[in-house]
C-alpha positions in Angstrom: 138.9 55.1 86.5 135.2 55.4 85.5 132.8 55.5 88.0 129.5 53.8 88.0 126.1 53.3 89.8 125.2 49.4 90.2 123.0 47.6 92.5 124.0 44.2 93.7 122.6 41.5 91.2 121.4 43.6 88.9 124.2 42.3 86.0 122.1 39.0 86.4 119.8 41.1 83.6 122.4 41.2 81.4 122.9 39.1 78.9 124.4 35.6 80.0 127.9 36.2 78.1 128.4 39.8 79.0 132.0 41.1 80.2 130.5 42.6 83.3 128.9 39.2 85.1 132.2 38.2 85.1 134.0 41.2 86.0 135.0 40.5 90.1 137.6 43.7 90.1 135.2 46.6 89.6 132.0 45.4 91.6 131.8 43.9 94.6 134.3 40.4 93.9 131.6 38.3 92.8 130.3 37.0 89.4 127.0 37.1 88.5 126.3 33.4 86.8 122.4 33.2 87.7 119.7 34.2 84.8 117.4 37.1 85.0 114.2 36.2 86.7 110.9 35.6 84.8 109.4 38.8 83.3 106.0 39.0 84.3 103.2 39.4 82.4 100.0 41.4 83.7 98.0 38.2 84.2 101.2 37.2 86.6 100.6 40.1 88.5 97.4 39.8 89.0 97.6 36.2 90.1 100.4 37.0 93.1 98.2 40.0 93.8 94.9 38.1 94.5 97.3 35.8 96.7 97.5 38.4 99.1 95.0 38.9 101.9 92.9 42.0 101.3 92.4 44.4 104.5 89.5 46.9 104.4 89.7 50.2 105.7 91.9 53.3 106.0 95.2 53.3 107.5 96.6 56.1 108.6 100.6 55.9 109.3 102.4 59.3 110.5 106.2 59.1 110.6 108.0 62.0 112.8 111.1 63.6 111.9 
């Protein structure tokens, strides 16, 4: 059996007709029927970032092991 890496609604970039969005045996038993979102352009990016509050300042976060 091969072996391979996929994360869970990622087939939904593949094209609509592909084998794989179909395929319930080898991934998780579900088929993948929705369409791969919007690409975004830069301008699109821009315009969700702006959306955002801004905050100001330096923060400092320290994570221990």
């Amino acid at each position: 059996m091969e072996k391979k890496n996929c994360y869970m609604g990622s087939r939904g970039f593949l094209p609509l007709d592909h084998s794989w969005r179909n395929n319930t045996k080898v991934f998780d038993g579900t088929k993948e029927n929705h369409p791969a979102p919007k690409q975004l352009s830069g301008d699109d990016i821009v315009q969700q970032y702006q959306q955002f509050d801004q905050v100001s300042g330096i923060i400092c976060l320290s994570f221990k092991h």
